[in-house]
C-alpha positions in Angstrom: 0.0 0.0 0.0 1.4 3.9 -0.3 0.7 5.5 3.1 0.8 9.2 3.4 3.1 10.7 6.1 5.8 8.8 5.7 5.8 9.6 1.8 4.8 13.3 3.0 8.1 13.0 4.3 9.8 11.7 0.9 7.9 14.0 -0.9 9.6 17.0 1.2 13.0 16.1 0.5 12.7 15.4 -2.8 11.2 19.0 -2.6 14.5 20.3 -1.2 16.6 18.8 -3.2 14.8 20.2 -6.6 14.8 23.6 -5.1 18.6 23.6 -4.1 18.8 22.8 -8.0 16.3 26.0 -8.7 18.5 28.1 -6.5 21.6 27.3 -8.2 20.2 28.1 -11.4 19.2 31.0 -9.8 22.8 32.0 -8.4 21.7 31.4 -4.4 23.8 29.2 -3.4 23.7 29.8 0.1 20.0 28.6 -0.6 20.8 25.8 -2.7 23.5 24.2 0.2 20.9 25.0 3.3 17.8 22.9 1.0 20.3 19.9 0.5 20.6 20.2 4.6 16.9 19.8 4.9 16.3 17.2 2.4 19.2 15.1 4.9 16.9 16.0 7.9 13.7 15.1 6.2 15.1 11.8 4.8 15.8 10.7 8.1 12.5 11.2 9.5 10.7 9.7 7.0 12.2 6.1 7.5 11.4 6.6 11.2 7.9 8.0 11.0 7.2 5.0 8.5 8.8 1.9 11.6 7.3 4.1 14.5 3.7 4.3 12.5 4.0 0.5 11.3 3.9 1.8 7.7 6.7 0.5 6.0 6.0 -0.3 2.3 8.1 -1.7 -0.8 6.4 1.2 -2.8 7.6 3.9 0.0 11.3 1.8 0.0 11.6 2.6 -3.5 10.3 6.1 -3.3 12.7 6.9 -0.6 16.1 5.8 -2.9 14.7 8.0 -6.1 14.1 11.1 -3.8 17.5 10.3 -2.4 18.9 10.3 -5.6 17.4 13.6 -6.5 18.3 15.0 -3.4 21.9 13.7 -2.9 23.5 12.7 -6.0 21.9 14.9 -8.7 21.8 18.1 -6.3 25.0 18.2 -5.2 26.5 17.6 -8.6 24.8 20.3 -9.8 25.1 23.1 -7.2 28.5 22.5 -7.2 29.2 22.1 -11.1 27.4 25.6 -11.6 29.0 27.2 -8.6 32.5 26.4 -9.0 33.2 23.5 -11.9 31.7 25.0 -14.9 34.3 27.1 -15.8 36.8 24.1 -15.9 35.2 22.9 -18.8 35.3 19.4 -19.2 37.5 18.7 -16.3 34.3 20.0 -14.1 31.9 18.5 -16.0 33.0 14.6 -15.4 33.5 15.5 -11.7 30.4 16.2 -11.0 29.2 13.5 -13.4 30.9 11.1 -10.8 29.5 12.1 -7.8 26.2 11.9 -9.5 27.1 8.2 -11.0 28.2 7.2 -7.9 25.6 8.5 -6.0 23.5 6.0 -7.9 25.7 2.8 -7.7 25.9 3.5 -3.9 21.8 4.0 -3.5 21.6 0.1 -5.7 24.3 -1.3 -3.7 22.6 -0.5 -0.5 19.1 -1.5 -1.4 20.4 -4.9 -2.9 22.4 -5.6 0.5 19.7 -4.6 2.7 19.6 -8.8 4.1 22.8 -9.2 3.7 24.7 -6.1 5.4 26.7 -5.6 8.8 24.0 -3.0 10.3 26.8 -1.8 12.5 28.6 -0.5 9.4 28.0 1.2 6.2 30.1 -0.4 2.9 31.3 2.9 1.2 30.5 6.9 2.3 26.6 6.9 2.7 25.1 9.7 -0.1 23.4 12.3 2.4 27.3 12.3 4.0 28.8 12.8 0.6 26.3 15.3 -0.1 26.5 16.8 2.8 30.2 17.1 2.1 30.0 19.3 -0.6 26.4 21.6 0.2 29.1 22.3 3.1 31.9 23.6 0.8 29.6 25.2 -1.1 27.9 27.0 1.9 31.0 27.9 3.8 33.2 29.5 1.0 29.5 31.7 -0.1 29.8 32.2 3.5 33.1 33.9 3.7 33.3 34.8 0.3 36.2 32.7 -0.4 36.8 33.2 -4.4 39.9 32.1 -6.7 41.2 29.5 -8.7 42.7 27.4 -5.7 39.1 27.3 -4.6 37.8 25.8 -7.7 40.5 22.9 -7.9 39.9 22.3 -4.1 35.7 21.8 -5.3 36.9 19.3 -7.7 39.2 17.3 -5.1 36.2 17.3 -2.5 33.8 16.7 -5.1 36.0 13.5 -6.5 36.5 12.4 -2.8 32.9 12.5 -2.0 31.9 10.3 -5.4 34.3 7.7 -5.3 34.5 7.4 -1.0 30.2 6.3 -2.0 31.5 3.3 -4.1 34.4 2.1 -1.7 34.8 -0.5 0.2 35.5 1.7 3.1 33.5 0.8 6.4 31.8 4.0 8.1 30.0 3.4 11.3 26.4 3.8 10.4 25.2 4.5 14.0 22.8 2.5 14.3 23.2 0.6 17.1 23.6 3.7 19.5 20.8 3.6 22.4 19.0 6.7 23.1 18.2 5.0 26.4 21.1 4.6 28.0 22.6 6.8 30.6 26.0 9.3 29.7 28.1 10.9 31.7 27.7 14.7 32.5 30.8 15.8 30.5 29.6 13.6 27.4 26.1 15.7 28.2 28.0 19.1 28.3 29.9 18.2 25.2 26.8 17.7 23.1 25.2 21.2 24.7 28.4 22.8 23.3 28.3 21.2 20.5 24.4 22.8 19.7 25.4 25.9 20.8 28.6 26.1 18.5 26.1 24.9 15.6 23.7 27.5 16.2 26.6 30.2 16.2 28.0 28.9 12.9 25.9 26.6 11.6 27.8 26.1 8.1 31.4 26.0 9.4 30.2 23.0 11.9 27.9 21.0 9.5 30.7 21.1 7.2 33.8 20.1 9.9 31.5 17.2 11.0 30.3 15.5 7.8 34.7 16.1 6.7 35.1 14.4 10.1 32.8 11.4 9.5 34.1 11.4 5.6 37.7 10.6 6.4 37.0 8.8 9.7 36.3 5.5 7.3 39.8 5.9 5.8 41.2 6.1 9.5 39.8 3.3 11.0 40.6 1.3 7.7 44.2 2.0 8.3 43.6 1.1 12.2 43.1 -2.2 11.1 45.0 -2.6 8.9 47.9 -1.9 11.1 46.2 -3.8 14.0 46.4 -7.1 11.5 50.2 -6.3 10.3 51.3 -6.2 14.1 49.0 -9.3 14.8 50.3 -11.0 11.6 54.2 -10.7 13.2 53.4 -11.2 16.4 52.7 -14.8 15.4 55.3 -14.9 13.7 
């Protein structure tokens, strides 16, 4: 059956992530980066709304990964081609073609190893992280009014890093298994207090530090283990 709040939900982001294309055509990209920020908030109610209101649906499943793809593969490549790649001609072009591509591949992947999948971890950069990634860019240099051509090559190195980290192997911690429930020290409390507060003051430079954070904290932990194993292997030996 198709149920209506949790596709109200789907139907929002998708939304957001046609008007962040609007507003780039437009020139706003502050705009354009804040809308692919609220399509990543409204995606991840409406998978809630839809387990907490027992109406989860193959129709709304499939919904859910073509708004996503709207909202965090063909957005992003977009804002960011006409904000900062376009004048790179075809260099730009294919960047932002592979974030969109892979923004894709890592959507199928994910829906066809939905049985299958460690829920603990995520197998390559999730899309609303990668988008995320580069709305942030966007939003912080319109922020500051960072302009040049160093600026342009760094949107193509974060815009390749975002697209291919999606279609890595690299394991990201999807969160999942975190309890709401359970008690936290006062510090950890204090911490995440500070942490709102510093997002309210500067919400872009925060979103955008974070979702870098979370980006390369795959590649780390990669390299943890693989060092872990190394020392492991030669201890036995």
């Amino acid at each position: 059956g198709i149920y209506l709040l949790p596709n109200l939900f789907t139907t929002s982001a998708l939304f957001a992530g046609f008007y962040a294309i609007v507003q780039a055509m437009n020139g706003q990209f502050e705009h354009a980066a804040v809308a692919i920020f609220v399509a990543m908030v409204l995606d991840g109610i409406d998978g809630r709304v839809a387990r907490l209101t027992h109406t989860q649906s193959p129709f709304g499943a499939e919904y859910d990964s073509l708004s996503d793809m709207v909202s965090f593969g063909v957005a992003p490549a977009l804002v960011v081609y006409v904000w900062a790649l376009k004048g790179m001609g075809k260099l730009g072009w294919i960047a932002a073609f592979i974030f969109c591509a892979s923004a894709a591949l890592r959507l199928a992947r994910f829906n066809t190893q939905l049985d299958v999948a460690d829920k603990r971890w995520f197998q390559g950069l999730p899309s609303p992280s990668a988008a995320a990634v580069v709305a942030g860019l966007v939003w912080v240099c319109v922020e500051f009014e960072y302009k040049g051509t160093d600026l342009t090559w760094l949107a193509w190195g974060v815009t390749l890093f975002a697209g291919l980290s999606m279609v890595s192997n690299i394991p990201y911690y999807s969160f999942k298994e975190v309890n709401m429930r359970k008690s936290i020290p006062f510090v950890a409390l204090l911490l995440i207090i500070l942490g709102f507060a510093w997002l309210a003051y500067k919400p872009p430079v925060v979103l955008f530090l974070f979702f870098v954070t979370y980006a390369l904290s795959g590649y780390v932990m990669t390299v943890i283990r693989f060092a872990k194993r190394d020392e492991a292997k030669s201890k036995q030996e």
